[in-house]
N, C-alpha and C positions, 0 to 999 in steps of 0.2 A: 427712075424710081418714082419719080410724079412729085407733087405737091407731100406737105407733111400730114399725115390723118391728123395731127390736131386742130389745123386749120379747119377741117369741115366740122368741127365739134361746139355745139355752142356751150356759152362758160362754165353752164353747171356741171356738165360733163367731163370737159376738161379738168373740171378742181375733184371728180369724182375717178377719175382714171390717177390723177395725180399724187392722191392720197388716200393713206388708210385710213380707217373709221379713227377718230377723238386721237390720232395722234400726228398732227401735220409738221410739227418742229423736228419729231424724230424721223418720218418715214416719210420725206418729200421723194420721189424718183431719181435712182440715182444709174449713172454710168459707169462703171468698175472695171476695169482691165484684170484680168487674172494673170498671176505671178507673174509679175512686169519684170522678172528680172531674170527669166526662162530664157535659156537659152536657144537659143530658134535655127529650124536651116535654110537656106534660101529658095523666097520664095512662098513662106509659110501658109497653107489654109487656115480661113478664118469662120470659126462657130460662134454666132451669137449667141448667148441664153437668154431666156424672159423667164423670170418667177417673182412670183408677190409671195403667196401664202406660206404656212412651217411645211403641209404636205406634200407641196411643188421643188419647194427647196429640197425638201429628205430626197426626193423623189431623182431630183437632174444632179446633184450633187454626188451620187457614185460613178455618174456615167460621165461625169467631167473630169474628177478623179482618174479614169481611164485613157480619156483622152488627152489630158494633162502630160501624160508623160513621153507621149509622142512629139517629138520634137519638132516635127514638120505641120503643128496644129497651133493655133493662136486663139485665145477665147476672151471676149468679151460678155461683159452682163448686160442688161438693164434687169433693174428691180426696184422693188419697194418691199411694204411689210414687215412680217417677219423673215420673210427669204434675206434680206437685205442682211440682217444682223446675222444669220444660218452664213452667209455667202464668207464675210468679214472676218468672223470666227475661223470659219474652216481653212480660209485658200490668204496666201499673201494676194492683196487685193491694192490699186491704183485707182484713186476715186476723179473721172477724166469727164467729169457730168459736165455739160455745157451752160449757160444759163437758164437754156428751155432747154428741161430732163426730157421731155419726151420727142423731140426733136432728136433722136438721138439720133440719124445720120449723118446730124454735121460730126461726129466725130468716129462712129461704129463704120460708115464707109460702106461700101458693098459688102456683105459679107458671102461665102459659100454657102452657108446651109442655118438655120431658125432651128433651135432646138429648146422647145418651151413644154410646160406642163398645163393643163388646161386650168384655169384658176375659177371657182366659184364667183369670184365677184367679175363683172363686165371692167376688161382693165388693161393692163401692157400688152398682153398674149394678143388680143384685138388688134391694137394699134400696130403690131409687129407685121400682123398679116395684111394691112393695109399698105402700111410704108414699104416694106420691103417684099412688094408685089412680084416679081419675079425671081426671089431667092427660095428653094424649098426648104420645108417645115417638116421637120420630125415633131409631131406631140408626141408626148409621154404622159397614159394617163396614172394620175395616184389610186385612184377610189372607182368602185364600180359605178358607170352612170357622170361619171364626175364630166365627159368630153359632150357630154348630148348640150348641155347650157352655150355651148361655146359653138358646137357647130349650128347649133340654131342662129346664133347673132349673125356667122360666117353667110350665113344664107340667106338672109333678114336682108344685109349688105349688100348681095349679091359678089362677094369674096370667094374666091377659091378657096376648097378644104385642103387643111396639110395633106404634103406629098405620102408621110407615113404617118401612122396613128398605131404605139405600141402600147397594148395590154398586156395585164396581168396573165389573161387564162380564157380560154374558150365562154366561160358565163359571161363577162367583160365583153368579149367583140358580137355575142348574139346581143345583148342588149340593146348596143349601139346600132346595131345591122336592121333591130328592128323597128328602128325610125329613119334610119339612112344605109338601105342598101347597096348605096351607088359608091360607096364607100370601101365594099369589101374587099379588094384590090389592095385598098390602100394601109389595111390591117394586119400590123406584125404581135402573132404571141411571141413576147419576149421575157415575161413575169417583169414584176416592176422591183424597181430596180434598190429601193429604200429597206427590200426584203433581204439583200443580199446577207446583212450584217447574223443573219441569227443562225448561218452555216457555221457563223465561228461562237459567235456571244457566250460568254459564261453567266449564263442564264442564274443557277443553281446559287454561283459565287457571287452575284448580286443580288440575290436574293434575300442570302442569308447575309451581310453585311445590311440592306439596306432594314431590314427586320428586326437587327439589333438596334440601329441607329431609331429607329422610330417606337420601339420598347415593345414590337408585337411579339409576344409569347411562344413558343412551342406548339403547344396545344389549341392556339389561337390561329383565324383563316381570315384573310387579310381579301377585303372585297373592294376594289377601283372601280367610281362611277367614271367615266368615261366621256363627257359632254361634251353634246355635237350641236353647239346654239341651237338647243330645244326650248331653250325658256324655261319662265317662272310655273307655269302650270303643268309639264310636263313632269318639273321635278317636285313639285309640289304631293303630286300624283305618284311618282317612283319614290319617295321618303315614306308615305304613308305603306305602300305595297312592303318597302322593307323593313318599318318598324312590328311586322310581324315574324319575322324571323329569330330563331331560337337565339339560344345564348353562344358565346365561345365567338363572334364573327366582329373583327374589327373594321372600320369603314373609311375611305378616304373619296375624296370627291377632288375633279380634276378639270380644271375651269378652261373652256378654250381659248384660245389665244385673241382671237375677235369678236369674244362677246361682252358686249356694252352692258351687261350686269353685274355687277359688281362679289367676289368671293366674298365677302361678309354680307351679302342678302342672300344669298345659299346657303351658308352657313345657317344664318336663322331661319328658313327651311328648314333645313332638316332638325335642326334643335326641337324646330316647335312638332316636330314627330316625334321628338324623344331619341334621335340618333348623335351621334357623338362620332365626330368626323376628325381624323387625326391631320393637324396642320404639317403640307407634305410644300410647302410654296418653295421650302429652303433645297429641295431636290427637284431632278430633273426630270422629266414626264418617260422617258425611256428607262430611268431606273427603279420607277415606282411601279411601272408596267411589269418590268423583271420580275419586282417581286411579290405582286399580285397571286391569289390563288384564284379568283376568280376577276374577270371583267364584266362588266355591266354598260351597255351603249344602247345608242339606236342608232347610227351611223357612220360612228368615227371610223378614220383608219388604223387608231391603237386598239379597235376590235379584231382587224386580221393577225395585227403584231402580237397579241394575244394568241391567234389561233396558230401562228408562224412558231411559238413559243412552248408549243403545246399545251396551254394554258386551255380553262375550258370559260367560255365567253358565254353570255347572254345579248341578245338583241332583242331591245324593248321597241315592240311594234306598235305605235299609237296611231290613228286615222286621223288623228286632228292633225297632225303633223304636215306641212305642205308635201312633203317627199314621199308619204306613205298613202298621200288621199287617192293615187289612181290605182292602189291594188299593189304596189311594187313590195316585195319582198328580198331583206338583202342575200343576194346569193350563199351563203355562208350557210343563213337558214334552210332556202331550198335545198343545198347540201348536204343536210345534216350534218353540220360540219361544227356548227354553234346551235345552240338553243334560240327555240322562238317564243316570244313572252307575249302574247296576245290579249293579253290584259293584267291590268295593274294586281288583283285582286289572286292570282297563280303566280306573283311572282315570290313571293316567300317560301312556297312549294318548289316552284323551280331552283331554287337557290340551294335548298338542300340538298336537292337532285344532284345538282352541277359540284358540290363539293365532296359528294360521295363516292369514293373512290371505285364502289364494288358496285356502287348501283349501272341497271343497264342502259340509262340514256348515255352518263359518264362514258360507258365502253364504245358505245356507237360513237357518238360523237370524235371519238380519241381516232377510231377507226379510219374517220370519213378525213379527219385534219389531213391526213397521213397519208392517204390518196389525194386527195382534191389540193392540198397544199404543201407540195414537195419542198424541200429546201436543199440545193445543189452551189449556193452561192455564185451565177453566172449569168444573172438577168443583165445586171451593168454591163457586159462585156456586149452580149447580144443587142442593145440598145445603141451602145458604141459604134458596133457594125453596120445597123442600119444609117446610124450620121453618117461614117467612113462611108457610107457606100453612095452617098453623092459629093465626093472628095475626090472621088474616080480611086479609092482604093481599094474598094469589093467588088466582087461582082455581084 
């Protein structure tokens, strides 16, 4: 297996792979054996997972759930972030970290197959593909674009790309194809797998619970900003475009999990546009999405869970934004599938637009969710098979 990648890292990197942004007491790198108390059959194959981020976790956490209950499977983690606490929550977990978390071969072992999500920040998923140089990699990507950041480092390194790389949907693997063609081999549509949940959700019945709880009205249409660490100017920009919107529209705004500005300077944002934002901190980001009438983002992935939802979404497209400066539009828009808001100054226009039930962007849009984003509840399974199948149990 070679030397440990943290050894060629020098310190500042190491303390940057090690920890999450402003919280190193809670989220040091940890080692988690999953339901250590599973009963196993001889012999057991062993899947490692890597995830930091909330997206990564939603993301590998149905498709371990699947694997989980195959008895002849063994799963270890490494993590941080918020996956770490996603991980703890969901699955009985054995915290088996070594003194050096990222060393984790003195205790993870060889394992059969890397089953990670591509993480925004340069971080474990690296190190994983380093260390365990001759174990295949299943990625799993969350977000369209989300794997381009990662195969670039992979290449930078001169590291092999994972063995498979599962996307959402045909948009998802031109993306990627069209900076790494050498890749396409390696790309399974499999729809991602954090989607499965809303084949079943009671959408309707959370809705209407979570809209009593919060005192929004009948007659009143309940708008979720959506922030995808855009920053102060972005929203500055997006308060003003919606303090031109009619009456009857209630507002909540939905802080990311890693952004280092704090929800009371948002808040006075939007105050100092005149908006009145309902505090939503005491509930959970999936249940507020439920009961949303509209969504408002520029590139979260509680924009698709919107559109998964049949909810009708907005994507606010700004060019100052690093992710929109080369011209990228999020597939949803090219779809027609979400609205596109191409300037701050039409979006009080489009908001109308998007709550009106008879109007005809409203029907387009409903149309295109509806094609372009099926929901059959069986992407986890499909992701499953692609692990299984260097486990020698697919063909």
């Amino acid at each position: 297996m070679g030397e440990s990648f943290l050894e060629s890292l020098p310190p500042e990197e190491k303390s940057r792979l090690a920890y999450i942004e402003g919280r190193e007491d809670l989220f040091r790198t940890k080692v988690l054996e999953i339901d250590p108390g599973k009963e196993l059959s001889e012999a057991p194959k062993e899947v490692l997972v890597i995830s930091r981020d909330p997206g990564s976790a939603a993301a590998l956490m149905p498709v371990m759930e699947v694997l989980e209950r195959d008895k002849s499977i063994k799963m270890k983690a490494v993590v941080d972030g918020r996956a770490q606490e996603a991980f703890e929550r969901k699955f009985g977990v054995k915290d088996v970290t070594p003194q050096m978390a990222l060393a984790a071969d003195t205790v993870v072992g060889n394992p059969d197959v890397v089953l990670a999500d591509s993480s925004t920040e340069r971080g474990i998923e690296t190190y994983a593909a380093a260390t365990f140089r001759e174990v295949p990699m299943v990625l799993v990507e969350d977000y369209y674009a989300n794997t381009i950041g990662y195969l670039d480092r992979l290449k930078q390194r001169g590291m092999r790309f994972p063995e498979k790389i599962c996307v959402m949907d045909e948009a998802a693997k031109k993306i990627i194809l069209e900076k790494f063609p050498q890749v396409e081999s390696s790309i399974e549509i499999t729809g991602q797998p954090a989607f499965d949940r809303f084949a079943t959700e009671d959408t309707k019945g959370i809705e209407k619970y979570v809209k009593t709880q919060l005192g929004v009205g009948e007659s009143e249409k309940l708008v979720t900003i959506m922030s995808a660490l855009e920053g102060r100017d972005f929203n500055t920009k997006l308060a003003a475009g919606l303090s031109e919107c009619g009456p009857g529209l209630r507002f909540v705004f939905r802080r990311h999990p890693r952004d280092n500005i704090s929800y009371e300077e948002y808040m006075r944002i939007f105050a100092d546009a005149g908006i009145e934002i309902i505090d939503t901190n005491h509930l959970e980001t999936n249940s507020v999405g439920a009961a949303s009438d509209l969504v408002i983002t520029s590139s979260s992935t509680e924009g698709l869970n919107g559109i998964y939802r049949r909810k009708p979404t907005i994507h606010v497209i700004d060019r100052e934004l690093e992710y929109f400066k080369s011209g990228e539009i999020p597939p949803p828009v090219t779809l027609e599938a979400s609205i596109g808001v191409f300037g701050f100054g039409e979006l009080s226009k489009k908001v109308e637009e998007a709550l009106n039930e008879k109007s005809a962007l409203r029907a387009k849009i409903g149309q295109n969710m509806e094609r372009y984003y099926p929901r059959d509840g069986k992407n986890s399974q499909r992701v499953a098979q692609v692990v299984e199948s260097f486990l020698g149990r697919k063909d």
